[in-house]
C-alpha positions in Angstrom: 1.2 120.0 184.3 0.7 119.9 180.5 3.0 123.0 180.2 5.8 120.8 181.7 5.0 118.2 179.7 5.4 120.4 176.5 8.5 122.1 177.9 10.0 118.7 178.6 9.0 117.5 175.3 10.5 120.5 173.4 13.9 120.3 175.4 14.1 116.3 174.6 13.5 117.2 171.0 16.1 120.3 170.9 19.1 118.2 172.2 18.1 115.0 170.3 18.5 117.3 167.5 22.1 119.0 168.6 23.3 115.5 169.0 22.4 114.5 165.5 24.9 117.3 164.4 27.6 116.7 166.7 27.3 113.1 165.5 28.0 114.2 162.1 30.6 116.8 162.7 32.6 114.0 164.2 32.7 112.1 161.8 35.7 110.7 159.7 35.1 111.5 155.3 34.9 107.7 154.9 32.2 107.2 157.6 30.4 110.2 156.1 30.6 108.6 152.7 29.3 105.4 154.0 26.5 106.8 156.2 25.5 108.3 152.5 26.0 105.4 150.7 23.8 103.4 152.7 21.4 106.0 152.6 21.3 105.8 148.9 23.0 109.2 148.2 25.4 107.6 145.7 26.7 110.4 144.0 27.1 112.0 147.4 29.0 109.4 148.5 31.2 109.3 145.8 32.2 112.9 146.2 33.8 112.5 149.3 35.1 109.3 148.5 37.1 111.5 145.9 38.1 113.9 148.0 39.1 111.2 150.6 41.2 109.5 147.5 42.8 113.1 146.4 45.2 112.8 149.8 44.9 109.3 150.8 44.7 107.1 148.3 44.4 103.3 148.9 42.5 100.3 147.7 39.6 100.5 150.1 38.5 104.0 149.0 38.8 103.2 145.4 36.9 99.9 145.8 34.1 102.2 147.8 33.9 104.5 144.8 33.9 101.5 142.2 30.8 99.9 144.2 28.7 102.7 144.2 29.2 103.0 140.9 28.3 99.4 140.4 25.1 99.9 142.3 24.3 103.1 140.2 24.5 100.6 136.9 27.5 103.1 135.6 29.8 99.8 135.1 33.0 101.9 133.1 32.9 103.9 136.0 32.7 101.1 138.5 35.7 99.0 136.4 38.1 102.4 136.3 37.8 102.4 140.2 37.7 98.7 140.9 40.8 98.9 138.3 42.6 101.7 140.8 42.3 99.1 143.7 43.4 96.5 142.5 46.4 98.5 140.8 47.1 99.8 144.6 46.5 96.4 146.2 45.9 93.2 143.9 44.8 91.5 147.1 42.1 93.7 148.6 39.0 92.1 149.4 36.8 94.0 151.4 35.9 92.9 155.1 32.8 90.5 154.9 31.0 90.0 158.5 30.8 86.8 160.1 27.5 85.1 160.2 26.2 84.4 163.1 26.4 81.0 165.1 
C-alpha cells in the first residue's frame, strides 16, 4: 500500500511538472514577458519585449518595456520607450480592470 502511494505520488509530481513546460512552450513572447515581469525578472522581461518590438512594433509593447523600466528606477530608459508609444499611438492607455461591484 505505501509503495502505491509513492508511485502515485511520483507520477502526480512527474506530469504536474510536464505540464508546467508545455504551459510555457505555448506561450505567446508577450505573455512570456509578462509572466516575467510579474515575477520580477525585469530585465528578462525586457528582453523579449525587444525582441517582440524588433517585428511588431506597436504602442503596447513599447509602453511594457517603458514600465519596467519605470519600476527598475532607470527613468531615461522608461521616457525613451514611453516616448516610442506615444510616437506610435498618442492615445494608448493601457487596459485598467474594472473594480468590482
Amino acid at each position: 500500500m505505501r509503495k502505491t502511494v509513492i508511485i502515485v505520488f511520483l507520477i502526480s509530481i512527474f506530469t504536474f511538472t510536464l505540464s508546467l513546460t508545455d504551459g510555457w512552450a505555448q506561450k505567446t513572447p508577450l505573455e512570456k514577458a509578462y509572466s516575467l515581469y510579474f515575477q520580477g525578472r525585469m530585465e528578462e522581461a525586457i528582453s523579449l519585449m525587444k525582441g517582440h518590438a524588433e517585428g511588431n512594433p506597436d504602442a503596447r509593447t513599447y509602453y511594457f518595456i517603458g514600465y519596467a523600466y519605470y519600476k527598475m528606477k532607470k527613468m531615461d530608459m522608461a521616457r525613451e520607450y514611453f516616448d516610442k508609444a506615444y510616437q506610435i499611438d498618442p492615445f494608448y492607455v493601457p487596459a485598467v480592470p474594472k473594480e468590482k461591484k
